[in-house]
N, C-alpha and C positions, 0 to 999 in steps of 0.2 A: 374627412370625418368632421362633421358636426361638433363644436364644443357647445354646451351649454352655460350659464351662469348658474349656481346653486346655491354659493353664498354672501356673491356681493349683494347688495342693497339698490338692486334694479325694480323699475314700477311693473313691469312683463319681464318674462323670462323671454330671451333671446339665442337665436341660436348663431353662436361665431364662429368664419371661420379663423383657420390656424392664427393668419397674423393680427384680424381684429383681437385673437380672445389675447396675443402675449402684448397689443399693447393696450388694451383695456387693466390687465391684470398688473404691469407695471405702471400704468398712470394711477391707478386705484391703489397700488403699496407704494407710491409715493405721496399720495393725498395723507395714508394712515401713517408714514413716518415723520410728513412734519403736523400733523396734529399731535402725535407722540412727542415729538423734541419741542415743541411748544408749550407743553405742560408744567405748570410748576411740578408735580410729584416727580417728575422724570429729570426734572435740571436738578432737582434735591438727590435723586437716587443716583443721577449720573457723576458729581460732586463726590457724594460719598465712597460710588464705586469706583473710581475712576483706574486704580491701582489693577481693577480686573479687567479692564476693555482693552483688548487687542486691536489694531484694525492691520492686516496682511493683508496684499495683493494675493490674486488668484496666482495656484501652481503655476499656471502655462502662462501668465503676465511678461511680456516681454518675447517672447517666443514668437516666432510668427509661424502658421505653421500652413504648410506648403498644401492645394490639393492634387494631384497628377492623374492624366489622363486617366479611366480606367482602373485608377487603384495601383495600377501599378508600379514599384520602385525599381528604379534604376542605381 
């Protein structure tokens, strides 16, 4: 299946696939979050807020999680 681009900031629309479009889309949200932590507005809001920002590991962090043949458990 075909992904398209629709709202990154591409010169042509391109068609990806699966793995071009997850690391097109994770190199382009890493471009936008350190242009974000780069900002003075965001170091002043991040300061102020700071008391709100959580950072947690994902639920299954640390888990490994197994695949078996077929699906099936033994």
């Amino acid at each position: 299946m075909p992904y398209y681009s629709s709202f990154h900031n591409t010169p042509e629309r391109k068609k990806f696939n699966k793995e071009e479009w997850e690391a097109f889309t994770r190199e382009e949200t890493r471009k936008g979050l350190r242009e974000l932590v780069s900002s003075p507005d965001f170091s002043a809001w991040a300061v102020e807020n700071a008391d709100r920002i959580i950072l947690t590991p994902p639920p299954d962090a640390g888990r490994i999680k197994r695949r078996r043949l077929f699906g099936w458990q033994t």
